[in-house]
C-alpha positions as MATLAB code, in Angstrom:
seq = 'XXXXXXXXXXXXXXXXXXXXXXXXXXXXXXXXXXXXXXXXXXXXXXXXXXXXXXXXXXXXXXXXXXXXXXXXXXXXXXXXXXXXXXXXXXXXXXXXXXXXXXXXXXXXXXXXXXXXXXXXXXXXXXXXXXXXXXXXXXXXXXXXXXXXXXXXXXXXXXXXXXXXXXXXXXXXXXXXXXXXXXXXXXXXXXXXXXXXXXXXXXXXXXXXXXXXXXXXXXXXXXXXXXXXXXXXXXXXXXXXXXXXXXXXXXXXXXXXXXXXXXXXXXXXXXXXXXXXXXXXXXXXXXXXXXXXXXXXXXXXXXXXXXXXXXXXXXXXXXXXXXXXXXXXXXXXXXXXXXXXXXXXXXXXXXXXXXXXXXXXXXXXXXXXXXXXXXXXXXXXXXXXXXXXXXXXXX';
ca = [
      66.308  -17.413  -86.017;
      62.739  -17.972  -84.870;
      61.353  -14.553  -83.259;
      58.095  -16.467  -82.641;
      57.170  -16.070  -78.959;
      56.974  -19.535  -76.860;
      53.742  -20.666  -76.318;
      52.531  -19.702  -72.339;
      50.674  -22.881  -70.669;
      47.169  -22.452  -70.003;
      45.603  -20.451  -66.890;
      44.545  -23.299  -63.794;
      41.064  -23.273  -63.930;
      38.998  -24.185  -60.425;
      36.211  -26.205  -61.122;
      33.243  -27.135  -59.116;
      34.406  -30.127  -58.095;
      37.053  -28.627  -56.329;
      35.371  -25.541  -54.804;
      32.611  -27.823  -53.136;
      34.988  -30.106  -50.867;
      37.122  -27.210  -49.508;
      33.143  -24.987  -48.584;
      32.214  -28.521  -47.048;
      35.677  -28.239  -45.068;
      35.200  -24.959  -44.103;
      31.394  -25.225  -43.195;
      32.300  -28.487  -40.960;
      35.235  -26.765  -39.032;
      32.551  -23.945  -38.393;
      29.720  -26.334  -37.129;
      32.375  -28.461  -34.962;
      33.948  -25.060  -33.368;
      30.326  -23.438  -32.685;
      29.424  -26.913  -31.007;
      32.235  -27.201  -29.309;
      32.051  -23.606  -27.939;
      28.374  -24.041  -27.156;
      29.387  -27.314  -25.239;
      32.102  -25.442  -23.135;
      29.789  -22.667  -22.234;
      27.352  -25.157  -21.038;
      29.430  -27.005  -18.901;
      30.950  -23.737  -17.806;
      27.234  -22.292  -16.911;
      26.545  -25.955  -15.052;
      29.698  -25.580  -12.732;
      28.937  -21.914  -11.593;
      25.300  -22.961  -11.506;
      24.222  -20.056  -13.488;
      21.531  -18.658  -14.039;
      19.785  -18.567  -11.002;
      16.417  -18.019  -10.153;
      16.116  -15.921   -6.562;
      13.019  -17.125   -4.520;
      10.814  -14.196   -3.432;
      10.996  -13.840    0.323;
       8.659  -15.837    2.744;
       4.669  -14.248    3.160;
       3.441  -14.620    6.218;
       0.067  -13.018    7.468;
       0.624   -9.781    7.444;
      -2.817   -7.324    7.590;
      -5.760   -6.834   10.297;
      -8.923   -5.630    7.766;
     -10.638   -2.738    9.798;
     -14.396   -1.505   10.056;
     -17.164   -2.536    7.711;
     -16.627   -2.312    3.238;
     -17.292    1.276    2.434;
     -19.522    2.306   -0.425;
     -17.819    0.932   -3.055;
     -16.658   -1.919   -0.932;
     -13.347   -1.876   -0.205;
     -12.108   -2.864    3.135;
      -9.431   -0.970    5.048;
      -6.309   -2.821    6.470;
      -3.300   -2.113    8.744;
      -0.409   -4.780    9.672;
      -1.224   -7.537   11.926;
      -1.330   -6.067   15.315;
       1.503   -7.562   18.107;
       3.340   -9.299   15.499;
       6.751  -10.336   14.757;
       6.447  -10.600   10.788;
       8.987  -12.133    9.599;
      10.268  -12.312    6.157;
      12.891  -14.831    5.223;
      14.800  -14.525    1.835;
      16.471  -17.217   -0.563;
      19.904  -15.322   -0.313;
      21.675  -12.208    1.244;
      23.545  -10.566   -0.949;
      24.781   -7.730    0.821;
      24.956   -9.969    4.182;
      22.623   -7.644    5.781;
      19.954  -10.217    6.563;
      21.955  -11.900    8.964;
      22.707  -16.019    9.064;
      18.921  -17.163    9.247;
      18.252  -14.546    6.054;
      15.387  -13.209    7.813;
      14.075   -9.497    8.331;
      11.816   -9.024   11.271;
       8.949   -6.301   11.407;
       7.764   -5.809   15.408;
       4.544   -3.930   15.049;
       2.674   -2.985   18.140;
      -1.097   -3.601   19.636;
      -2.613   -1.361   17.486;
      -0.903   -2.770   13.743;
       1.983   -0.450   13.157;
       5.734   -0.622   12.859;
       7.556   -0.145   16.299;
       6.933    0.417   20.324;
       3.557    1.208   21.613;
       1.543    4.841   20.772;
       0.117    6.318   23.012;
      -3.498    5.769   21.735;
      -5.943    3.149   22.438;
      -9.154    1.983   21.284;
     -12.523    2.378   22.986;
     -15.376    0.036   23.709;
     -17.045    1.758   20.549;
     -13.857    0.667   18.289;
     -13.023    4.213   17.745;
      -9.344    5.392   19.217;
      -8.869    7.947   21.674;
      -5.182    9.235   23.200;
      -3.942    7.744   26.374;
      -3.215    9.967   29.241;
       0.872   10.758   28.818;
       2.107   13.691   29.106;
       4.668   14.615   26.844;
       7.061   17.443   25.695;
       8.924   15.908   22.810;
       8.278   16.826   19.627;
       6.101   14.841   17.639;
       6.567   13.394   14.032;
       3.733   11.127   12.120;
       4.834    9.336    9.108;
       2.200    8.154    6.875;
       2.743    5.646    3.878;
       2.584    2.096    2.682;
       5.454   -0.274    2.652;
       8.211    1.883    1.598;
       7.618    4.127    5.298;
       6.323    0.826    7.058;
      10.262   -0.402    5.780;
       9.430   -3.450    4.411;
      13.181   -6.141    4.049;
      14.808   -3.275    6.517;
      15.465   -4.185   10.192;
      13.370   -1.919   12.804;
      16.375    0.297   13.311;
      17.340    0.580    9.792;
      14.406    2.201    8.367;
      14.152    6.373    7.916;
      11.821    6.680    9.841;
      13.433    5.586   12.994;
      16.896    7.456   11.530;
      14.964   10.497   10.881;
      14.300   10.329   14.753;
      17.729    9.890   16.096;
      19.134   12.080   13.760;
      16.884   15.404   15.146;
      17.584   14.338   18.525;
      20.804   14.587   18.378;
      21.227   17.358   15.924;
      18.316   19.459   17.986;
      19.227   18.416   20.969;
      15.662   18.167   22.240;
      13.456   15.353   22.510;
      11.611   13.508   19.109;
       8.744   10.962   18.768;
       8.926    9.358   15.704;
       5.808    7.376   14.711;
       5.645    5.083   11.827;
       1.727    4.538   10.253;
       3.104    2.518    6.978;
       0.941    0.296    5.861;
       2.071   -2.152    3.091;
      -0.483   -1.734    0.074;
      -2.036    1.263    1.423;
      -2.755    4.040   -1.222;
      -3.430    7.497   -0.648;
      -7.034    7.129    0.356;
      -5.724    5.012    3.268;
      -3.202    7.257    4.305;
      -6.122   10.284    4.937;
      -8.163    7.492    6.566;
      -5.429    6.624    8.800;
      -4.773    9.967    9.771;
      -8.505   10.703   10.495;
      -8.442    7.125   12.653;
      -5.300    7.087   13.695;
      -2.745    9.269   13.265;
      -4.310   12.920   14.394;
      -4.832   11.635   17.677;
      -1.663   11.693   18.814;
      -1.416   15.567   18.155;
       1.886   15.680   16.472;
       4.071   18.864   15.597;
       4.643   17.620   11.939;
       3.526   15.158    9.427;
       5.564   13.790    7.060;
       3.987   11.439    3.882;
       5.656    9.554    1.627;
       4.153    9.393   -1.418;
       5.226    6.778   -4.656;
       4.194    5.458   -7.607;
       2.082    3.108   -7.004;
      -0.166    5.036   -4.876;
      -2.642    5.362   -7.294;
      -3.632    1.953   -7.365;
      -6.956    1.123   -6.101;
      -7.541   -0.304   -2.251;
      -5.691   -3.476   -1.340;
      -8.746   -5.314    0.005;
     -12.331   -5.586   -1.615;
     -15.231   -8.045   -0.885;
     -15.713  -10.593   -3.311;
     -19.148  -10.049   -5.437;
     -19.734  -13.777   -5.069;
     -19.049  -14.504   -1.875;
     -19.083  -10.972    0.331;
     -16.369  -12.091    1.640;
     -13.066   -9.284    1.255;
     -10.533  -10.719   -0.454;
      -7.175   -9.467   -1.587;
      -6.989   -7.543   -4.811;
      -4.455   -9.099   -7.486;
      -2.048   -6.278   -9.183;
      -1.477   -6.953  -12.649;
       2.060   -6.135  -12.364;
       2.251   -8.779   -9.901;
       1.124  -11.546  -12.134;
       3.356  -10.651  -14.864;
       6.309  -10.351  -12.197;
       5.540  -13.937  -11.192;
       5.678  -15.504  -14.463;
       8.839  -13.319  -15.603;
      11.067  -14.142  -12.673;
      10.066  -17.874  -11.969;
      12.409  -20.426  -14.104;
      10.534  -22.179  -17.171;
       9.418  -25.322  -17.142;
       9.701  -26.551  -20.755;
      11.779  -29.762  -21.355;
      14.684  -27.393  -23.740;
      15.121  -25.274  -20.832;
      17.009  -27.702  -19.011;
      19.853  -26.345  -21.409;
      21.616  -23.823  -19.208;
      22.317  -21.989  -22.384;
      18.468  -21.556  -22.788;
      17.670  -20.500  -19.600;
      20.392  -18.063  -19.898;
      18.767  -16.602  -23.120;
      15.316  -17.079  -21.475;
      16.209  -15.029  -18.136;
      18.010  -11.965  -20.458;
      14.688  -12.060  -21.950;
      12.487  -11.838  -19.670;
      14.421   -9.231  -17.688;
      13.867   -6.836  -20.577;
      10.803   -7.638  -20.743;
      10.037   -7.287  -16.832;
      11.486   -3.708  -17.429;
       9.023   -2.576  -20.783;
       6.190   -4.035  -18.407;
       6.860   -2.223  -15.152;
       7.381    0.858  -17.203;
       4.367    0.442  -19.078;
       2.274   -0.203  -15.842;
       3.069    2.374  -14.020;
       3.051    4.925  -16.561;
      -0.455    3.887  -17.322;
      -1.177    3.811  -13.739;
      -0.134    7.415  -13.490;
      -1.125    8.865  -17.018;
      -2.241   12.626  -16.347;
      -5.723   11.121  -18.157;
      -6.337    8.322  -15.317;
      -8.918    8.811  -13.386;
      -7.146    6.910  -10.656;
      -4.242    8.990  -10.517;
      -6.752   11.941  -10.623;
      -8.122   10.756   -7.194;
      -4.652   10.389   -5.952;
      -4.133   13.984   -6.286;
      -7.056   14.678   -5.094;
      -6.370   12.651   -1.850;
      -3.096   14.700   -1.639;
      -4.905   18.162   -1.830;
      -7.037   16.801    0.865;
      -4.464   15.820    2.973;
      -2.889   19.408    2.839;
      -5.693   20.667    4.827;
      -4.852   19.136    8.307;
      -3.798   21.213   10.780;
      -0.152   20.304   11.571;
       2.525   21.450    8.600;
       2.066   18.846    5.866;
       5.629   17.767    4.115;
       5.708   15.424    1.781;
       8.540   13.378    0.305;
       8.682   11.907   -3.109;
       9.975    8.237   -2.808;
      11.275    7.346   -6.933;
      10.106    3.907   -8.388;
      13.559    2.110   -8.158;
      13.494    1.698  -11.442;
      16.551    3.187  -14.174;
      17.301    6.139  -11.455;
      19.999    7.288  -14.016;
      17.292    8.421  -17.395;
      14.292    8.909  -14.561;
      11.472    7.801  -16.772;
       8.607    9.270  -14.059;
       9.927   12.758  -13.365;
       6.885   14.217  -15.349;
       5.006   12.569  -12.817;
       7.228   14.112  -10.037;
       6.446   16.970  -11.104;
       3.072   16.534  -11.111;
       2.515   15.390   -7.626;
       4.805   18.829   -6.553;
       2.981   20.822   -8.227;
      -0.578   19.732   -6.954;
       1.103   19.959   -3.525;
       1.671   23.350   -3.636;
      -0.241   23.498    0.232;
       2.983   21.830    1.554;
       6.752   21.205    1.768;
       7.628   18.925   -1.099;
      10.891   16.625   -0.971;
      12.162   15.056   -4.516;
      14.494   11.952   -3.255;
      14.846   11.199   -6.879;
      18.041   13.095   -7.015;
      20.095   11.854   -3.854;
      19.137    8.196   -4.367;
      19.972    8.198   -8.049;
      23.726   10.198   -7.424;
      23.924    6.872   -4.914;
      22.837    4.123   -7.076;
      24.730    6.126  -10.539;
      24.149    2.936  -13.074;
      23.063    0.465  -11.059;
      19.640    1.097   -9.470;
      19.441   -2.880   -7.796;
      21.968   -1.733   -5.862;
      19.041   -0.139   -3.807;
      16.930   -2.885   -3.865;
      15.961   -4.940   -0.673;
      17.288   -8.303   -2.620;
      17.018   -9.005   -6.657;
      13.550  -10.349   -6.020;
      12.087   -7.453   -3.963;
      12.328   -3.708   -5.589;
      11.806   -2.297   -1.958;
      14.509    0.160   -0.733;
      16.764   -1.423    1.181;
      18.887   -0.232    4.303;
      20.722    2.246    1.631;
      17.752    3.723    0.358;
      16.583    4.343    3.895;
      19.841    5.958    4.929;
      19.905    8.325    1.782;
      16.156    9.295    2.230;
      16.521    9.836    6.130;
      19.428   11.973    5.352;
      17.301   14.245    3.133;
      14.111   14.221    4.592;
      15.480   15.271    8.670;
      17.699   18.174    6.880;
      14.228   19.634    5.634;
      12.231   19.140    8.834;
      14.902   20.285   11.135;
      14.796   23.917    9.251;
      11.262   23.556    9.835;
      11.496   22.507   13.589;
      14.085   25.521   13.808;
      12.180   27.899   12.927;
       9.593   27.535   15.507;
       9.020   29.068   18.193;
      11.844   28.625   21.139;
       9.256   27.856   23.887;
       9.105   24.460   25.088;
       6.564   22.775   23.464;
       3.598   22.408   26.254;
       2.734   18.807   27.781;
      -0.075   17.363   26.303;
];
């Protein structure tokens, strides 16, 4: 008997040979499925017709300069006086346009938002009060394009809500009057109260003060020429090229433009952040003169209240509270309103959802409802505690 134990057969061995035609297998099924996906989600991009680019809105003439350059030469503007201003937009989101997409901004003879005031100017170009007599009470607002309501119907905007809203809660008569200004900064808004607005001898005075205040004047004369000429924000430029569709021959791939627009939307975001932060550093001497113009302002007669309009802009993390907090505190002379705090509980997550449309960062109708809402509570505890007399004719 043979105990010996039976021979096993050799281990299968995997040779090179082998191993390289079943990789090659495996790498082509890869390259075949990731073309074949990429092909799907480009036709599927072409048929929605995605991405898209929005259009910004029409720009029509819009200012009136005013007076002779100052010092430094800057020119001062208001809106084009007697003026239907009309901006028309690519697409209505929120179908609040209306079917010709247009927003319409009625200014009167003297270049702001609304009816007439009563105020006039003289044969020596300065203005001077009408002869009315009048026992409402009177409200100025002063601002740039947030209060003059730019992309909001006439109605819509909070400073005409602020004014139906006392009325009917005070039950007395209000004048609202609306001195926005698109592009003014707060140098304009103490030069249109000195012009303008302290003519017509109002009860309160309400400014609106944001972010971009600080910048310099919107209107400067050209060295060459003498001639004033618009100033150019850098923002702007950057906006432009970040929002417009690209123009290389690749990016007629859907699939690239899609990559290309995520891109430059974070990017848009790092750059508005950066600019305004720099625009508003505590170290700028620009946003040193803002303050300074706000102090200033706190010495007109008339209680001063100011409301703080947020940079629509992340409402949820609110990068720019430190400089909240700075513009409260240097108006310490006055009423100060935060509306970072009721328009961010109304946008939670999704700040755009305040924009005018998804090319223009404006507040839209929203935003203007919100702010009237919190602005009116404040001034009608102010109006309250007044005294009861009727307010004399003037």
């Amino acid at each position: 008997m043979n105990d010996s134990p039976e021979p096993t057969a050799p281990a299968a061995t995997t040779t090179s040979d082998q191993i390289q035609p079943r990789l090659r297998r495996r790498l082509t099924a890869t390259v075949l499925g990731t073309c074949a996906a990429l092909l799907i989600a480009e036709a599927a991009l072409w048929s929605l017709d995605l991405p898209r680019f929005d259009e910004p809105h029409t720009f029509p003439s819009q200012f009136m300069l005013v007076g002779a350059p100052d010092a430094d030469g800057g020119v001062r503007h208001v809106n084009k006086p007697n003026a239907e201003i009309q901006f028309r937009y690519s697409s209505d989101p929120r179908g609040y346009f209306g079917p010709d997409r247009v927003v319409t901004h009625n200014t009167n003879s003297l270049g702001f938002r609304g009816p007439e005031f009563p105020l006039r100017v003289t044969a020596a170009e300065s203005i001077a009060p009408t002869d009315r007599e009048s026992t409402a009470v009177r409200i100025v607002f002063l601002g740039d394009s947030v209060t003059f309501g730019e992309g909001v119907h006439d109605q819509d905007t909070f400073v005409e809500r602020i004014g139906r809203r006392l009325q009917s809660e005070l039950g007395q008569p209000i004048e609202v009057y609306n001195f926005g200004v698109g592009g003014h900064n707060s140098s304009d808004a103490n030069w249109t109260w000195e012009r303008y607005a302290r003519h017509i001898d109002p009860d309160l005075v309400v400014y609106t003060f944001v972010l971009n205040d600080a910048e310099p004047g919107l209107f400067q004369v050209a060295p060459g020429t003498g001639e004033p000429v618009r100033v150019a924000r850098r923002i702007e430029a950057r906006h432009q090229k970040l929002t417009s569709p690209p123009t290389a021959w690749w990016f007629r791939s859907r699939l690239a433009l899609w990559g290309f627009q995520a891109w430059a939307t974070s990017q848009l975001e790092q750059s508005t952040l950066e600019y305004y932060r720099e625009l508003n550093a505590s170290y700028s001497p620009s946003f040193g003169r803002c303050l300074d113009d706000l102090r200033s302002l706190q010495q007109m007669d008339p209680p001063l209240v100011v409301a703080i309009f947020p940079l629509l802009h992340d409402l949820a993390s609110h990068p720019f509270r430190p400089v909240h907090l700075e513009v409260a505190a240097a108006c310490d002379e006055c009423d100060v309103i935060d509306l970072w705090e009721p328009l961010a509980a109304r946008a939670g997550h999704n700040t755009t959802d305040l924009w005018v449309h998804p090319t223009d960062m404006h507040p839209n109708e929203i935003a203007h409802a919100v702010a009237a809402v919190e602005i009116a509570k404040r001034l009608a505890v102010q109006l309250r505690a007044r005294p009861t007399a009727p307010f004399s004719a003037r």
